[in-house]
VEXZA-916064 format. One record per residue (C-alpha): residue number from 1; x, y, z. Coordinates in nm, 2 decimals. Layout:
<lolums>
    nr       xx       yy       zz
   NUM        X        Y        Z
...
</lolums>
This chain:
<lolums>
    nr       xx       yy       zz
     1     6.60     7.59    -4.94
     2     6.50     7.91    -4.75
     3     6.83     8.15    -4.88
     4     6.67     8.05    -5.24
     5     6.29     8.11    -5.13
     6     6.38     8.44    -4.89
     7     6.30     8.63    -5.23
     8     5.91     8.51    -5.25
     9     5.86     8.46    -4.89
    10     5.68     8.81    -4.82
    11     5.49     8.72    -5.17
    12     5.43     8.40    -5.03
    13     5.29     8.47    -4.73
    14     4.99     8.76    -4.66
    15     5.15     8.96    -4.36
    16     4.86     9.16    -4.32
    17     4.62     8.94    -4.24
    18     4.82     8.74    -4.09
    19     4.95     8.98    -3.82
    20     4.61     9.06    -3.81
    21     4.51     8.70    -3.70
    22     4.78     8.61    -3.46
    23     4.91     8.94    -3.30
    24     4.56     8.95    -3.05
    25     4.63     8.64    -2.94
    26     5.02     8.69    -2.90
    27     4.97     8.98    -2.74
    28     4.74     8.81    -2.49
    29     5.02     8.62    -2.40
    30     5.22     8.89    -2.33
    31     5.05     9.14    -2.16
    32     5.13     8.94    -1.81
    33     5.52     8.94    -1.93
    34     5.44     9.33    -1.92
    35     5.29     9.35    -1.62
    36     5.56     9.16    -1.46
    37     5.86     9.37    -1.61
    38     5.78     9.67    -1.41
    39     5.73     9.93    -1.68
    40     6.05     9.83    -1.87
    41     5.97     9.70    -2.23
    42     5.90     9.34    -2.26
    43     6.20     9.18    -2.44
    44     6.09     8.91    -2.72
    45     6.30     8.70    -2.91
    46     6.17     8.57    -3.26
    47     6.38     8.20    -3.27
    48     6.28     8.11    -3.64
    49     6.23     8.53    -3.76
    50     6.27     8.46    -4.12
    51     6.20     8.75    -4.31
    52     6.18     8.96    -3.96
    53     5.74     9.06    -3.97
    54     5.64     8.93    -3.66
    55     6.00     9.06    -3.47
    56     5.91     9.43    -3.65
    57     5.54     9.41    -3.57
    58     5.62     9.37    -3.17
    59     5.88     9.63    -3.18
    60     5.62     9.87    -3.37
    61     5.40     9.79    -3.06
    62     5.68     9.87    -2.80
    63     5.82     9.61    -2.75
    64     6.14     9.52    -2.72
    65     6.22     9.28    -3.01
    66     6.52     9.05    -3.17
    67     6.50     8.80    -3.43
    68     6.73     8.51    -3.53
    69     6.71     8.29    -3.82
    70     6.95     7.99    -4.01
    71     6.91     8.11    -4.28
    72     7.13     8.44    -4.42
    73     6.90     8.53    -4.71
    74     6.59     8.52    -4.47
    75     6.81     8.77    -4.20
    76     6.91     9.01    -4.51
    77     6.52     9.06    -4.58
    78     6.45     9.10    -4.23
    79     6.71     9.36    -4.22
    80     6.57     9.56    -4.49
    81     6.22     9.53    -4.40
    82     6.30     9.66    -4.03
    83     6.49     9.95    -4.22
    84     6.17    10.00    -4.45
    85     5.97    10.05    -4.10
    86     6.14    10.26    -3.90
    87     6.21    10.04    -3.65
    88     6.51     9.92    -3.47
    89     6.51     9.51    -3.40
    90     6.83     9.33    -3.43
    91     6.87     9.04    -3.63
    92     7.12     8.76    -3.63
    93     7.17     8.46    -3.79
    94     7.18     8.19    -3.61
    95     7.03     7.86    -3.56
    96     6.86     7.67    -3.30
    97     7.09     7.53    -3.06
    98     7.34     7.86    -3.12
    99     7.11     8.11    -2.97
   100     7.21     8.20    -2.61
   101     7.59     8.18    -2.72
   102     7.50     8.44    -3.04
   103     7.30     8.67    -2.82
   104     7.47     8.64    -2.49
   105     7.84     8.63    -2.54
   106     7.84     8.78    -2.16
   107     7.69     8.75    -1.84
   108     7.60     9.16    -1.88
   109     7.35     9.09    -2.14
   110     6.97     9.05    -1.96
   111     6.74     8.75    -2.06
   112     6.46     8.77    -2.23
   113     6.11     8.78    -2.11
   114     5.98     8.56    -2.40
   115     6.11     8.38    -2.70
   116     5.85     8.28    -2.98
   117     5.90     8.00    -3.22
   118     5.62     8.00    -3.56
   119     5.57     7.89    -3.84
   120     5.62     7.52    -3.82
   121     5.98     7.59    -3.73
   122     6.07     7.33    -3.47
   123     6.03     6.99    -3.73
   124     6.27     7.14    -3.95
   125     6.52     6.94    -3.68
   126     6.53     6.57    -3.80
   127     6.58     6.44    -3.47
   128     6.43     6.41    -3.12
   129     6.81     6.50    -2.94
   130     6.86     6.78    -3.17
   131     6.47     6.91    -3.09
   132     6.53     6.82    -2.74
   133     6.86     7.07    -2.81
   134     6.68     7.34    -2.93
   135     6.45     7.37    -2.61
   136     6.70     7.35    -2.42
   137     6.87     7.68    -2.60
   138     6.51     7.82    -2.61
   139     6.53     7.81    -2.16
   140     6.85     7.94    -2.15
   141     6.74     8.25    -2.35
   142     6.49     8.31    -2.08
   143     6.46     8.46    -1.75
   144     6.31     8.21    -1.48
   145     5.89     8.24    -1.55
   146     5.96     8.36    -1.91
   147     5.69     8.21    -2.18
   148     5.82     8.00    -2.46
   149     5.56     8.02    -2.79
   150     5.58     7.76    -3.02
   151     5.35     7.67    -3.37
   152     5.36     7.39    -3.53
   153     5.16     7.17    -3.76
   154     4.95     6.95    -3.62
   155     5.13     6.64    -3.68
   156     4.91     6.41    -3.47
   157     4.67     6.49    -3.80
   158     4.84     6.53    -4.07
   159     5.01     6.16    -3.99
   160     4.66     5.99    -3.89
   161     4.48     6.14    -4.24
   162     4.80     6.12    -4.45
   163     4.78     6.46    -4.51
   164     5.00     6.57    -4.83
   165     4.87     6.86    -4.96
   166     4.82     7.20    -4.82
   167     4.62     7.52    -4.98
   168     4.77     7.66    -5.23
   169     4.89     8.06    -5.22
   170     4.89     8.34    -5.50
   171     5.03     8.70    -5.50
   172     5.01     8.91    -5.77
   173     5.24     9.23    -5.80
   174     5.37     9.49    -6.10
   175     5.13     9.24    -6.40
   176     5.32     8.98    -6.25
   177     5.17     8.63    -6.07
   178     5.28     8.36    -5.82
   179     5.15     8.04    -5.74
   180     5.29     7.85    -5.44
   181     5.23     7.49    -5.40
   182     5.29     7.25    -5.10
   183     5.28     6.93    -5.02
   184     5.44     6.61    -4.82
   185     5.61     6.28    -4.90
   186     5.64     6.07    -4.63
   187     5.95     5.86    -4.60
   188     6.03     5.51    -4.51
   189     6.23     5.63    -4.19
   190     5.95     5.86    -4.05
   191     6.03     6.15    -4.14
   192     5.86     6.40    -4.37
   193     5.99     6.57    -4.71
   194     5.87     6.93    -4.72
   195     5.86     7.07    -5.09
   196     5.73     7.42    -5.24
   197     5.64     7.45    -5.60
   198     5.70     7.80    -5.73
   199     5.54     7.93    -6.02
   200     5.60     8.28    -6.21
   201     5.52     8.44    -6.48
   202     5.62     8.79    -6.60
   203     5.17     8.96    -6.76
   204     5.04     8.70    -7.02
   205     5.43     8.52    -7.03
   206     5.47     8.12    -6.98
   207     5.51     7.99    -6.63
   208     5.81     7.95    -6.46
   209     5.84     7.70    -6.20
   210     6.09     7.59    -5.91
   211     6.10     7.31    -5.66
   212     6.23     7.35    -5.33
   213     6.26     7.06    -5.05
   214     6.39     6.99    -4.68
   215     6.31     6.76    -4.45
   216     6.07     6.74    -4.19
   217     6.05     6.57    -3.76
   218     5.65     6.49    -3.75
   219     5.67     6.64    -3.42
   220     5.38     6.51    -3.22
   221     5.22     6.68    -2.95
   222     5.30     6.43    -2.68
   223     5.68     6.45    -2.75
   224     5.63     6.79    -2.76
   225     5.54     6.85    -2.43
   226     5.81     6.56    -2.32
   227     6.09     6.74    -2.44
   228     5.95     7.11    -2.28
   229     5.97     6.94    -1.98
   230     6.31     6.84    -1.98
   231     6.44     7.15    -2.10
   232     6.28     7.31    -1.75
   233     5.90     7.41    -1.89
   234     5.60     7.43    -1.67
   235     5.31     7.18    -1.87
   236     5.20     7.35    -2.19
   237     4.88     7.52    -2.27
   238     4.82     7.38    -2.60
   239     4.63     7.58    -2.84
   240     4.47     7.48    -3.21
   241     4.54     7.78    -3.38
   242     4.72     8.12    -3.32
   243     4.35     8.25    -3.21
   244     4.40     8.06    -2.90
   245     4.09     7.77    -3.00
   246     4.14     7.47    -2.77
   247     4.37     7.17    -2.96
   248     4.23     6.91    -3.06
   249     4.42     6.64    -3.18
   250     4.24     6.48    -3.42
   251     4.13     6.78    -3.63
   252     4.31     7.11    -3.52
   253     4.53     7.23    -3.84
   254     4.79     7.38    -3.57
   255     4.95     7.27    -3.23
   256     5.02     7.58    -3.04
   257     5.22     7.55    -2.74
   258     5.27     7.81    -2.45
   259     5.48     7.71    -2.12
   260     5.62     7.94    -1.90
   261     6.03     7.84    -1.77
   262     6.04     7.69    -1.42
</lolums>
């Protein structure tokens, strides 16, 4: 699904406001990682980078930044758009599970002072031992007191309202228009079925459309914060958005986690 939507996904998603949303509250986050590195840059590590903006925003910042994604299409735009900034981030694809082996191949290599998961990443694993996997990979990424970041949906919510549909997005570039639609089907087994609705045209032109799915873990916030623990987190600070709201479970949009590695 995401080598096919790679194309659309910086039309798809508004980087400048969203950056401009989320990057306070990330950088509140960080700024005791900073303060604990000793004047070296704080090194980041952007587990689910896709097309590389919030990886290239940090290291336009100073920081220290690497991003990772599954998908190769995703990691080719990230590529360019570093080149298009001027900035130097390296990007490798890889998925969860496969990170400490793709960015530490030797003992010389130092951790990383924080790895940052977004997007709704996480549920894109369809099963509690592959999640519980992923955590696991996300700790060995980090130095002892390192902060893992994750976002998700709020899936407490979306399961107790039935929650299919999600606001739509538009771009419009060169006389040309998209229109990005979203929703859910849940499945008999529990699990979710993520799709996308694309639709182009080309000025006054018919519309074009494509439909994309994958699957979806309705990752809830109490297995959540099971599964941290067992991958060697401190309790979460859980967050409703990426402004750093309070969660609350029964009408926050987002579950934000932040735990720092034991």
């Amino acid at each position: 699904m995401y080598d096919s939507f790679s194309v659309d996904y910086d039309r798809f998603v508004n980087w400048k406001n969203r950056l401009t949303f989320e990057m306070p509250f990330i950088e509140t986050l960080l700024r005791p990682l900073g303060e604990e590195a000793g004047g070296r840059p704080v090194r980041i590590l952007d587990a689910a980078a896709g097309t590389g903006m919030h990886a290239i925003e940090l290291a336009r910042r100073g920081y220290e930044a690497a991003g990772a994604d599954l998908s190769a299409g995703m990691i080719e735009r990230a590529r360019a758009n570093a080149a298009a900034a001027g900035v130097h981030v390296r990007f490798e694809a890889a998925g969860f599970g496969d990170l400490h082996s793709t960015f530490f191949p030797d003992a010389a290599m130092p951790p990383f002072d924080a790895v940052l998961c977004l997007g709704n990443s996480i549920p894109h694993l369809l099963s509690s031992a592959e999640i519980q996997n992923a955590l696991t990979d996300f700790a060995a990424c980090l130095r002892p007191g390192g902060l893992v970041l994750i976002q998700n949906r709020n899936f407490d919510a979306v399961a107790a309202r039935s929650e299919r549909w999600m606001e739509p997005q538009s771009h419009r570039e060169d006389g040309a228009e998209w229109i990005f639609l979203r929703f859910y089907d849940f499945l008999p087994d529990g699990l979710i079925n993520f799709n996308i609705i694309t639709l182009h045209r080309a000025g006054e032109g018919g519309w074009q459309q494509q439909v994309s799915s994958t699957g979806l873990y309705p990752l809830r916030e109490a297995e959540l914060t099971r599964h941290l623990s067992i991958a060697g987190f401190a309790p979460p600070a859980r967050h409703g958005s990426m402004t750093g709201e309070d969660f609350n479970p029964e009408k926050s949009g987002n579950l934000v986690a932040a735990a720092r590695k034991l």
